[in-house]
Structure formats: C-alpha cells, structure tokens
N, C-alpha and C positions, 0 to 999 in steps of 0.2 A: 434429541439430545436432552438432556436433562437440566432443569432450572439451574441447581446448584452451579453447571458448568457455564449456565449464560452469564451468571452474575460474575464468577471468577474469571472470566474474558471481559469482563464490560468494567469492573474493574478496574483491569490492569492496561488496558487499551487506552481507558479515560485518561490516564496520565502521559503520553506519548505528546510529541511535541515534534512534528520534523521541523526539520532547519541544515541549510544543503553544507556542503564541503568539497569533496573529490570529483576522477575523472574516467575517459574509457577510448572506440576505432568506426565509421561512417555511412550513415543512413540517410533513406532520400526520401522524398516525395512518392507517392502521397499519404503513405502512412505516418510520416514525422511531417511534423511543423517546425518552422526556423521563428524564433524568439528573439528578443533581444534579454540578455541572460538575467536585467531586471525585473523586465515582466514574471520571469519565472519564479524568481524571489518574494515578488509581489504576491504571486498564485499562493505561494509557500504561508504568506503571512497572511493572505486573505482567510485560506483553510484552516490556521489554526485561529484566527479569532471568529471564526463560523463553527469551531468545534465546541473553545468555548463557550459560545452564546448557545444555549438551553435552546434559546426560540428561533435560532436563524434557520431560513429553509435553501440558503445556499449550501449547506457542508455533504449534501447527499454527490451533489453538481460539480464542487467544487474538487472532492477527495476521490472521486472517480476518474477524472480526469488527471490528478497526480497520479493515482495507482498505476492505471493504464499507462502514465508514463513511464512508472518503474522504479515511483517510491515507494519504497518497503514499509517507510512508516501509514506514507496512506494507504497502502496496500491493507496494514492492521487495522486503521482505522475505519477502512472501509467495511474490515469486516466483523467490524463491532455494531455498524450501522444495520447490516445481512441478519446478526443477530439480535438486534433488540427492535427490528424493523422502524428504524428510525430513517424518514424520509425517504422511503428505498421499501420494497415490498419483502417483509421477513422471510427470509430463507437459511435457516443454518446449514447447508450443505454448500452454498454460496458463500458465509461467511466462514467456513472452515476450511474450503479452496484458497480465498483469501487471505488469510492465518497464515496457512502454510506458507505457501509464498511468498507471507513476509519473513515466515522464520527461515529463509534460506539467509537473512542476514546474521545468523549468527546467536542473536541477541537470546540469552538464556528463556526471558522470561515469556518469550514465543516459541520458542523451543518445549517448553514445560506447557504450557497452553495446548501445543498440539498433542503431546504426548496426553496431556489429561481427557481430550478430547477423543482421540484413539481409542481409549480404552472404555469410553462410552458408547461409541457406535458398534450395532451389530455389522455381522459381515456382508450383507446385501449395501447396507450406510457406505461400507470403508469401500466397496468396491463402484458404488458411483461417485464417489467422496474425490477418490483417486482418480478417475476418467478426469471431474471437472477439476482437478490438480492438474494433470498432463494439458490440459485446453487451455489452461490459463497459461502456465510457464514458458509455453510452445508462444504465447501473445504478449507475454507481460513478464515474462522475466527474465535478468539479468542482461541474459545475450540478446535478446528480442529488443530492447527496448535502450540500450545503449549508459543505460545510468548505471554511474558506481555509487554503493551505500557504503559508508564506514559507520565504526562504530567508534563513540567516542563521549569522554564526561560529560555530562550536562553542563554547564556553566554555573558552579556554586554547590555542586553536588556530587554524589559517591555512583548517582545513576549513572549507567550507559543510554546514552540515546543513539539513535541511527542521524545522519548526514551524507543526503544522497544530492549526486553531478551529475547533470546530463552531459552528455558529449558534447564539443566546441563545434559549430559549422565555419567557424573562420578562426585562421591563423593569431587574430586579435583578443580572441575570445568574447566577443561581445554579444556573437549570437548562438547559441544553445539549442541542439533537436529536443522536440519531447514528441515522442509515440504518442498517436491517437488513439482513441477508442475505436476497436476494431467492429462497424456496423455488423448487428446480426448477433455479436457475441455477450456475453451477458457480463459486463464488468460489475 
C-alpha cells in the first residue's frame, strides 16, 4: 500500500478516543469472559492513555483485547498499530482487515479510509484483503462478539466518535461478556 495512505490512516486513527454507551442478546464460556462492567471501563481508560503515551508498550495488549471484544474504535486503532508496526509486527493487510471492520460502524471517516485504501490495492491485495475481512467479522464482529457501538458527539466537539456496550450477564447489569481473542487467529 502506498506511504501516502499509511500516514492518511495513521492520521485520522490518532484522534479516535473510545469511550463506551449502548447494548445487545447471550453469550457463554469459554469464548466470553464475565467482567464486572467497571473493570471494562477501566480497560477502556487504560487503552486510551496507553494510546496516548508515545512510549507505553501496553496499547499493542491492551487495544487487541478491546477489538477482539468488538470495539470498533479499538478495532481502528488496532489497525493503525498493523500499519505503522507499532508494538505488533507491521502488516497492512492486517491493518486493513481491521479498518474495515471498524468501518461497519458507520463512521464516515473509516468509511473514506477504506474506500481510499481499496483503490490502492491490486486485485490479488483485495482478494486476500477480503478473505482476512470475512475471518475476522465471522470472530469479531458485531453479532460475534455481542457489543453495540453507537455513534455519537464527542464531548465539546462537532466530532463523531464511536461508544461501544458489551452485553449484560446479569439482570443488574454489573457484570458485562467481552469475546476473547480467539487462540490461533491473528487479532
């Protein structure tokens, strides 16, 4: 893929910020883990000031583990990491799987990423491009993984950002599924 396209993803990825909201129907062991719905919050806040920090060597650890849960926004992030090989072994076809995936939330400016990305890859690219599209979605999206993203203003700003819920395990809601990383598969 072309430099010009890494930096216009790396970019626009840099500014992403999740931070959770909504909801979704019931998943079990041993592919989800039951949380208490702070810890997840916790995870949420950890990953974004490990995105922050330049030097932290948690946000490879940290933003794969929300993806694989079925945040959209780590989802982007993760694959800003695929492509600038930042703590995570460089692979743009990785981080273009990943892209996509996140742009099933809607959000224009993942939308436009993938589409500028599209038109960069040859047709042998877009047809493993799309295999590792279907292997992921099939592990890691939407219906896979139990979390609803919305879109919604940033707090002080004209932006949209994503705010994704994992599913309730109990009536209380206190405790929350998040999808594992599925061994073997390449989050």
């Amino acid at each position: 893929m072309k430099t010009k396209c890494f930096w216009l993803v790396v970019g626009v990825l840099a500014s992403i910020s999740p931070a959770p909201l909504s909801l979704a129907a019931s998943p079990s062991e041993p592919e989800f883990e039951s949380l208490p719905r702070q810890d997840y919050y916790d995870l949420l806040r950890k990953a974004e000031r490990a995105t922050r920090d330049k030097g932290s060597t948690d946000i490879s650890e940290l933003e794969k583990r929300l993806a694989c849960a079925g945040n959209q926004a780590s989802q982007a992030v993760l694959a800003s990491l695929y492509f600038g090989g930042q703590g995570i072994g460089k692979d743009d076809l990785a981080g273009y799987a990943w892209l996509k995936l996140a742009s099933a939330s809607g959000l224009p400016r993942f939308k436009q990423l993938v589409e500028t990305l599209d038109k960069s890859m040859t047709a042998d690219q877009r047809a493993t491009a799309d295999a590792k599209v279907a292997a992921l979605q099939a592990l890691y999206g939407p219906a896979a993984t139990h979390m609803t993203c919305t879109k919604a203003e940033a707090t002080g700003s004209h932006m949209q950002e994503l705010r994704c819920e994992p599913e309730h395990v109990n009536t209380t809601g206190t405790l929350v599924w998040l999808k594992r990383c599925v061994q073997g598969s390449q989050p």
